[in-house]
N, C-alpha and C positions, 0 to 999 in steps of 0.2 A: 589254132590249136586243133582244129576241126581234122584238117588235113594230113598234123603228124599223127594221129592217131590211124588214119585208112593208111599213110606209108607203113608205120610200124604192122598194121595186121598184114600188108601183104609180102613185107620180108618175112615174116613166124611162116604165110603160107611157103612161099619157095623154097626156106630152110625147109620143111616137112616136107617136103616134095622132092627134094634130092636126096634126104635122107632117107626118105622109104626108095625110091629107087635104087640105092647102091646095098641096101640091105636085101632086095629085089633078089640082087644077081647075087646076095653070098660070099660076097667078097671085104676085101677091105673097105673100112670103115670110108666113104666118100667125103670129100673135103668140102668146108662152110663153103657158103658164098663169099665171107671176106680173104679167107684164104684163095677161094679163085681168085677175087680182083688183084690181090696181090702178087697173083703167076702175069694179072696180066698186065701189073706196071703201076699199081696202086702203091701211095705211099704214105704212111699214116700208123696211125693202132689203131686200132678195131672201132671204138669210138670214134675218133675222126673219121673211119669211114662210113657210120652208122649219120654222123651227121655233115655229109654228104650226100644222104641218099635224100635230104629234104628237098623239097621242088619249093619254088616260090611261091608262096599266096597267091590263089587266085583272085579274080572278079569277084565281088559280092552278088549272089545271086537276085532276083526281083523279089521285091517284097510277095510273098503267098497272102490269100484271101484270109481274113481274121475268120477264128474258127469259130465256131459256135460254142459261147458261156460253159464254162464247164459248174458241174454241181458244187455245193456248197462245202466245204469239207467240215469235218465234226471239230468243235472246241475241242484245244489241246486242255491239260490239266493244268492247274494251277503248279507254278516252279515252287520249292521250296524256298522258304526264305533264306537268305545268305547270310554268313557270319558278318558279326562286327569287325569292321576293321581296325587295327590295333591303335591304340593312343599314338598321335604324333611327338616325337621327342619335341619338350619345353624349349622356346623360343632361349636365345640368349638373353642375357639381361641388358637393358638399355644403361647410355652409358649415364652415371649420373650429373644429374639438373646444375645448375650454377648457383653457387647459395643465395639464401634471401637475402635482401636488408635488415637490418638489426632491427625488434621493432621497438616500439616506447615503452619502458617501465611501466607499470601500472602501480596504482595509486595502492599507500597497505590499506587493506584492510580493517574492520573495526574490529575491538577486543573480542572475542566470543564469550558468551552468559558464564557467568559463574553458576554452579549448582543451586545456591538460593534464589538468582534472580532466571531461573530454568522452575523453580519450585513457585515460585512467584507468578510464572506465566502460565503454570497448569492449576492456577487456583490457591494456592496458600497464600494466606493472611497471616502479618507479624511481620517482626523486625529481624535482621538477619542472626542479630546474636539470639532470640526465641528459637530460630531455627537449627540454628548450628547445636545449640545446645541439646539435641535431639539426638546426638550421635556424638561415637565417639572422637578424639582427636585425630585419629588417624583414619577415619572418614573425611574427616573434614579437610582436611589439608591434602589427600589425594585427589591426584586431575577427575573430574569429569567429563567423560568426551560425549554425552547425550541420554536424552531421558525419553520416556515414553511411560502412558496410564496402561495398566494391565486391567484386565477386567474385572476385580474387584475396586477398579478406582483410585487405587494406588499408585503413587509418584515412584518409578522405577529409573533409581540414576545407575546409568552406564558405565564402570571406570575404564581406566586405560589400559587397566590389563585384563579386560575381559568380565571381570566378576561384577555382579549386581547388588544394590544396597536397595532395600524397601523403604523409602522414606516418607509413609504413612499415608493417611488416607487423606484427598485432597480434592476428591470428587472431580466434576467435569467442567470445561470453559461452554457456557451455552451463548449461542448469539441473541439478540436481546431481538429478532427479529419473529422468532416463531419457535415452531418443534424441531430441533436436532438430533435426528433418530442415530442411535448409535451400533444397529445392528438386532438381533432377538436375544430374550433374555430361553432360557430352558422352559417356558409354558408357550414359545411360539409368540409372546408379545414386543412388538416393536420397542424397541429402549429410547425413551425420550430421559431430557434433566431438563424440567421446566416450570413454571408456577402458573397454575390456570385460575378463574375464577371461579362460583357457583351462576349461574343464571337465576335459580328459584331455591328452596328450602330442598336437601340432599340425602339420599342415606349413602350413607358410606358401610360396606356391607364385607363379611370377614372372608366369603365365595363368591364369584361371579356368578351370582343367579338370585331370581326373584320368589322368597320363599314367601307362603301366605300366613305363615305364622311370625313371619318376623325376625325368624330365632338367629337369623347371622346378622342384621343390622345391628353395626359396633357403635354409631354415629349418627348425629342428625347436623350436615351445616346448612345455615341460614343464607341467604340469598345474599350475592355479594364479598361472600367470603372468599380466600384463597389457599391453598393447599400445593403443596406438591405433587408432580405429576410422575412417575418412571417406566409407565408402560403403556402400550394403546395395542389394542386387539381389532384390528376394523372390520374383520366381519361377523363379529361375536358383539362387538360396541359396546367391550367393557372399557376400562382405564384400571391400571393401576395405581393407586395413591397413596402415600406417605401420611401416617395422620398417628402421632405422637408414638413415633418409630415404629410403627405397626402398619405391614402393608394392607392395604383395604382397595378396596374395588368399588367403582363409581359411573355410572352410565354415560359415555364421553357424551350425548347429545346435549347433557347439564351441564358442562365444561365447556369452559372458553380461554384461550390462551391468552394470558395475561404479560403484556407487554409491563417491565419495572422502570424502562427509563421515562413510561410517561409520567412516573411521579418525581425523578429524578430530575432536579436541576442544577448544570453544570458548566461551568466559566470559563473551561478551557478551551486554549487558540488553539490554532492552527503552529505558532511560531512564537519563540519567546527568546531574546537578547539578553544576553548575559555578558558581564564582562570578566574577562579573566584575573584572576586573582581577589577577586571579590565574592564575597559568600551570597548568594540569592536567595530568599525562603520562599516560598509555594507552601499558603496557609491552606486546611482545608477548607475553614471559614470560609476563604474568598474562590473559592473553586464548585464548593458544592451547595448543596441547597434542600430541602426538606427531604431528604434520607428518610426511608425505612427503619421500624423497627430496628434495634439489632445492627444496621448497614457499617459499614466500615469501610476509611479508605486509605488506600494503599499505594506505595508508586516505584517505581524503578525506570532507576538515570541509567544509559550506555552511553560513557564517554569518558573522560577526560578530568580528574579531578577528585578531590576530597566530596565524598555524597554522606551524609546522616541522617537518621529521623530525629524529627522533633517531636515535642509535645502537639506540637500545634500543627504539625505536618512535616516538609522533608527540605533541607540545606543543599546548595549542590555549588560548590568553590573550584568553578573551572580554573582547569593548568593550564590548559593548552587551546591558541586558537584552533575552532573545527565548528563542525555541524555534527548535532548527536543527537539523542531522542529521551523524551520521559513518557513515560504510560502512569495514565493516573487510571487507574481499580477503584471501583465502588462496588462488593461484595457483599454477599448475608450466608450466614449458617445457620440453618434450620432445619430440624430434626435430626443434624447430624451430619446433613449435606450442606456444600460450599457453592453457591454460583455467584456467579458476574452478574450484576444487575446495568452497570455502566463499566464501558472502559475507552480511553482515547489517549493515541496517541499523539505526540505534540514534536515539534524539531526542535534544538536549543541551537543557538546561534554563540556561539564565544568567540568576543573581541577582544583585540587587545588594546590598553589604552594607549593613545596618541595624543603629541598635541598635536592642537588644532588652530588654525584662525580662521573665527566663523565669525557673524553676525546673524541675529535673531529676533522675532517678535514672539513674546507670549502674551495669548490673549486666553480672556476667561474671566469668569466669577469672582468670589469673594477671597477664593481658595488660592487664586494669583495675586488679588489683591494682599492676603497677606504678606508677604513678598518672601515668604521662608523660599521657596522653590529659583524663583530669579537671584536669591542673595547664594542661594547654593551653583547654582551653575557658574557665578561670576568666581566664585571662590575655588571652584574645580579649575577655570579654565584663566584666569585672571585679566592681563591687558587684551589677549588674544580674542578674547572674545568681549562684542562690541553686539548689545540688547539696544533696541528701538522702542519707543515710550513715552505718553504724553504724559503720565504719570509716574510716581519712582517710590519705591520701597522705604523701611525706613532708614535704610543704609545709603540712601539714593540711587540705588539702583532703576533704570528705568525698566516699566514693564505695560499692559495694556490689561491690568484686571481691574473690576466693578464689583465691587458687590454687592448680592441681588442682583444681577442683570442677568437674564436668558439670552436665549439663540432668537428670539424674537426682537429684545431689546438693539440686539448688537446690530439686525435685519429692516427695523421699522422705525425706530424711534430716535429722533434727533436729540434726547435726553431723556437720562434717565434717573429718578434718587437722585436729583441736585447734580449728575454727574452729564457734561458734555460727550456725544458716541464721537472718536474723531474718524471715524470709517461712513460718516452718513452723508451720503452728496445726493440732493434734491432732486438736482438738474439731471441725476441718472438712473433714470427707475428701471428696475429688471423682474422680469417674470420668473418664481423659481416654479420651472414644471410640474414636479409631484403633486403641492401643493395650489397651484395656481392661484398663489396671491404673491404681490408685488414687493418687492426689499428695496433697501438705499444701500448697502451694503457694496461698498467700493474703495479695491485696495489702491487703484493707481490714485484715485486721489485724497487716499489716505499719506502717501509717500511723497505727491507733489505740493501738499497743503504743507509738508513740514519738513521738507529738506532731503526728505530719506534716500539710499540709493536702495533698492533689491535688495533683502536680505537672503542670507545661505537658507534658513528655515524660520516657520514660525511652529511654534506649541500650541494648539488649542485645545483649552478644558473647560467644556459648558454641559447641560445636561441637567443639573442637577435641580436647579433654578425653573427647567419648564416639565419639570415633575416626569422625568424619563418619557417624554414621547415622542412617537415617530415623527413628527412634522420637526421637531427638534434636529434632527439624525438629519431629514433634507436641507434643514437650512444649515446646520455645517457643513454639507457638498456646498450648495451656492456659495459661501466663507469660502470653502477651497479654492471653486470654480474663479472667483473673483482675483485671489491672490497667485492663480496660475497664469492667468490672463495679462495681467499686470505686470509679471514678471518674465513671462516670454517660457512658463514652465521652467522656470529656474528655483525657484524656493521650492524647497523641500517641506511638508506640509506631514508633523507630527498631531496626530488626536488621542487625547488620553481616554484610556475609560474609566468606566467609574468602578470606586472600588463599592464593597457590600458592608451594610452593617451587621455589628456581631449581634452576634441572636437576646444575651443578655446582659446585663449591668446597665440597664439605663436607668436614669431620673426620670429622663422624659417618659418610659413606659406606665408611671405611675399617671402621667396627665393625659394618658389619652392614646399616645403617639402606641398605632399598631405595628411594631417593628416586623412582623412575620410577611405585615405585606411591603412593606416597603423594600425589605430584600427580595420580595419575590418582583419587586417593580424593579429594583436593579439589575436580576440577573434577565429579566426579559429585555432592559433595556440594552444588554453586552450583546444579545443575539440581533437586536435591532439595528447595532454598531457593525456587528461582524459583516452582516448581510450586505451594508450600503461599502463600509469603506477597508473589511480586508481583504486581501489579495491583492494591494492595488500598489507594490512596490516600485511595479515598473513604470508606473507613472509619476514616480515620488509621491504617493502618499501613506503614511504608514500610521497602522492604530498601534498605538503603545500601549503595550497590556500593563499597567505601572498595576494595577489591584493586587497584583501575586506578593508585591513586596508590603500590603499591608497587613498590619496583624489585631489581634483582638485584646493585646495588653498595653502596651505602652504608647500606640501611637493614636488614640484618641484624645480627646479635649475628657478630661474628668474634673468634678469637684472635689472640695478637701472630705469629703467620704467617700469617695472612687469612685463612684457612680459617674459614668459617659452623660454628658449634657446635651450634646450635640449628634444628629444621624448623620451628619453631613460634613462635619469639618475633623481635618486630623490636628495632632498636637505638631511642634516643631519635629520632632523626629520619624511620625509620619511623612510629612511632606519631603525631608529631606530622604527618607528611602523611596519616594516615589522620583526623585532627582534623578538616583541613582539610576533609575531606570530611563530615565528621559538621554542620560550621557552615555549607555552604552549603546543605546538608539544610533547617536550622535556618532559615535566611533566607527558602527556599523559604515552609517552613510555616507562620512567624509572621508573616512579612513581609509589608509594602502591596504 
């Protein structure tokens, strides 16, 4: 490049140099250089002769000596920043995917709450015709699609077309565990619904403040006592309290939160068998247990079937085989307000009936000995079912009850009340853990002393005889442990519980007998039950909760003045609805 540049400057000099020469002389204008060449045989236009005049690249010269560092030159300025460049046009769309597989149906769902039983879970107590009766017909029979408390504590149902029905005041669900703060009320006091105690003697005071005349203490409660609570101030350390509809103010450090279900006692499983087409009752008798003041209980079925309240509690005549649920509510209303003191949830289980060909043992007390229970199952199930029995009913039915005989008798003793144990083998003493003391208690040669093969299940119902205690509950594991062993885990292994006595109509209370505690010894002894042997389906052992179906009228032993004779034994129609509950057991376990 070097080179066209010094040709090109020195053709511009010889153009200028001939052309000031011929101007020189005055004359006509003198002709280019390319024009000469072409006098003298050049052939081309002007540019092909222009690059003709190029010479060849020379030699590359020697490298010259590096020169001395030149100075630093000054920072340029910062460039301005440059535009964004425009959005790229959207990609094509991909093509689309290949379908999925079809996937699996899903299971429908269960009913959604009706608005009583929506009014029921935010705290209302009563029956649903109580309820309904509240509003008009054309409330009642429009959908509700959801509810929610507003903050006056009102049940706010939802309809389907948008509009709101106030369905009264119903106060709040509190959990039985502590304070459930529901946010500030307008004085900046935290919102509790709860029932505290006093610690020591109280004033209850009509201002949050300590005057020295006295003149706002509305109250004096005595140590011990309980009250409502609906506000807590914590850096002021007052309380607000409910004390005969009058708010009043109370020193929270005197306050103590007062847990309700520790006076509550309550009999509900975890799981309850029902059979379909049969009506089931769930007394409250047999469920609950020294109640508060005032308490009341409540409950609601979701599922499947004809549900009513009773006098005595609530019927539920499953339709359809399923799993569904009952909530049993133990509630109070004081001063005006509603809480929960107890509530649980329970599964129902509905079978449907089959037959069956089973064989079985029932062993137990007096209460088998009567034989109502054995003559009922053989009558449910007829030839098909085939009872093992060194002893027999008075219909001959065979069975394995004693009565008078404990879970120790059936454990230790080679006889008992004139009566042979046939489960007692000398030769095989067993240590039962818990309690470590030794049993004779042995099924395999209870079945080889007398022919038997394995039976499908046996029944066991003791308890009552070693006066509800816990060494009792371990030596029916060891009964099980024995009869499991024996069988290779093949029998199925039903334990009744015990049902409660009613609180009054007794003869006996006149001699002596303190029935208050004796229910309070039964329902400690369900929780004693529950602890060791429920949840244990998957090993075949199941507690049958047979107490829900007994009641506090007709299925006791009474004399010709009505007065109950007995804490312990039911009438015929007792035992036969605790049947009822032993066969849908039954349905459950053998059934398709």
């Amino acid at each position: 490049m070097k080179k066209l540049f010094e040709i090109a400057a020195l053709l511009l000099v010889a153009s200028c140099a001939l052309t000031a020469c011929s101007v020189a002389q005055d004359g006509k204008n003198g002709k280019s250089a390319y024009e000469i060449a072409v006098e003298h045989g050049f052939v081309g236009d002007e540019q092909a002769w222009l690059d003709s005049l190029r010479g060849q690249d020379g030699a590359d010269g020697a490298v010259g000596s590096q020169g001395a560092p030149g100075k630093d030159g000054t920072d340029g300025k910062d460039g301005v920043n440059g535009q964004d460049g425009a959005d790229g046009a959207p990609g094509a769309d991909g093509a689309p995917g290949a379908p999925g597989a079809p996937g699996q149906d899903g299971k429908d769902g269960l009913d959604g709450k009706s608005a009583y039983e929506i009014a029921v879970q935010y705290g209302y107590q009563g029956t649903e015709q109580e309820w309904a009766a509240q509003f008009s017909d054309k409330i009642v029979q429009d959908r509700i699609v959801s509810a929610f408390i507003d903050d006056n504590y009102h049940l706010i149902l939802v309809k389907a077309d948008g509009s709101h029905v106030d369905a009264g005041y119903v106060g709040t669900v509190v959990t039985p565990g502590g304070s459930t703060v529901l946010g500030k009320d307008a004085d900046g006091y935290l919102i509790v619904d709860e029932w505290v105690s006093t610690t020591g003697n109280l004033n209850l005071r009509s201002t949050p403040e300590v005057k020295s005349d006295w003149s706002n203490v509305v109250t004096t409660l005595k140590a011990g006592e309980s009250i409502a609570r609906v506000g807590i101030d914590e850096q002021s350390g007052w309380s607000k309290v409910l004390w005969q509809g009058q708010v009043c103010y109370a020193s929270t450090k005197y306050l103590n939160v007062q847990t309700q279900t520790e006076s509550i006692k309550a009999n509900v499983a975890d799981r309850y068998v029902l059979t379909v087409g049969e009506q089931a009752r769930f007394y409250s008798s047999q469920l609950t247990c020294t109640l508060p003041v005032g308490a009341q209980v409540s409950y609601s079925f979701s599922g499947s079937g004809e549900c009513v309240m009773t006098d005595e509690g609530f019927a539920i005549t499953p339709s359809v085989a399923g799993t569904y649920t009952l909530t049993v509510t133990v509630g109070q209303t004081i001063d005006g307000k509603y809480s929960i003191a107890y509530q649980k949830t329970a599964q129902i289980v509905a079978v449907d009936k089959q037959e069956l060909t089973l064989s079985g043992v029932v062993i137990g007390d007096s209460r088998i000995g009567d034989g109502t229970i054995v003559n009922t199952l053989k009558q449910t199930f007829g030839d098909s079912l085939s009872l093992l029995g060194t002893r027999q009913s008075g219909q001959g039915v065979p069975h394995e009850g004693r009565g008078a005989w404990s879970t120790t008798n059936y454990l230790t003793s080679a006889s008992a009340f004139g009566v042979e144990n046939a489960f007692y083998n000398p030769e095989n003493a067993q240590i039962e853990p818990h309690t470590g003391k030794t049993h004779y208690f042995d099924f395999a040669y209870y079945l080889a002393q007398n022919g038997y093969q394995a039976p499908d299940f046996a029944v066991i119902c003791l308890g009552a005889n070693d006066v509800y205690s816990e060494e009792s509950v371990y030596f029916v594991e060891a009964m099980i442990a024995s009869i499991k062993a024996a069988t290779d885990g093949k029998t199925r292994v039903l334990v009744l519980t015990e049902y409660v006595s009613p609180e009054s109509g007794y003869e006996l209370s006149t001699k002596g007998t303190n029935i208050a505690q004796k229910r309070a010894n039964q329902f400690a002894y369900f929780d004693l039950q529950t602890a060791v042997l429920a949840g244990r389906e998957d090993e075949g052992v199941y507690l049958v909760n047979n107490y829900a179906a007994v009641n506090d009228t007709e299925h006791w032993q009474r004399n010709a003045d009505g007065y109950i004779i007995d804490a312990v034994h039911l009438s015929a129609k007792g035992y036969v609805a605790e049947t009822r509950v032993i066969e849908a057991y039954l349905y459950e376990v053998f059934g398709e």
